[in-house]
N, C-alpha and C positions, 0 to 999 in steps of 0.2 A: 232214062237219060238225065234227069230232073236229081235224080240221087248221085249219080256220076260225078256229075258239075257241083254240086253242093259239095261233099264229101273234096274234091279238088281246091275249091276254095277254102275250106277248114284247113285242107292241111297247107296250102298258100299261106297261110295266116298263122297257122302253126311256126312253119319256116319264118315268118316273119318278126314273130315275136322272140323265137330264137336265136336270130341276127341279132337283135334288140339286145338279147339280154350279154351278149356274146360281146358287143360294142361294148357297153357297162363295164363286162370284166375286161375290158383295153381301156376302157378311160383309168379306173380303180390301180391296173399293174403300172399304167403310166406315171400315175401321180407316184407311186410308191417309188418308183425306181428311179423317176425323172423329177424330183420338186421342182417347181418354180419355172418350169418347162411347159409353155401351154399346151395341150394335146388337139390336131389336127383330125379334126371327122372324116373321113370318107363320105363326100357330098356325094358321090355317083349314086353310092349302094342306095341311100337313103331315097335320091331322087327315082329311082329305079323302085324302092318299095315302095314311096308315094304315089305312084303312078297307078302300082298293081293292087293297093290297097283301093284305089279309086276304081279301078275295072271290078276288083271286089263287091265295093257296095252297091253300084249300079248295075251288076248283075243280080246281086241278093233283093234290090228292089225292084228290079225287072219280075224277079220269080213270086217275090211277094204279090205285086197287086195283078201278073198276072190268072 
């Protein structure tokens, strides 16, 4: 079970680093296409993976010290 939820969380994190790098290539095509145009974040996304990145690590330390 211990392998399940870990391997679940990798690829949480996976996906999340991949949103990450996915936003970067929308900031980079913005600036190219739109100069002098500030580019608006997507707060949801982000507060939605703060969140799950937080269930993350206090999972990962729950399994650590237990």
């Amino acid at each position: 079970m211990r392998d399940i939820i870990l391997n679940a969380l990798l690829l949480g994190l996976l996906v999340a680093l991949a949103y990450a790098g996915y936003d970067l290539y929308r900031i980079w095509r913005h600036k190219k296409t739109h100069p002098g145009v500030p580019y608006v974040h997507n707060m949801k996304a982000y507060k939605a993976l703060n969140i799950y990145l937080i269930i993350c690590g206090v999972t990962a330390l729950y399994f650590r010290l237990s």
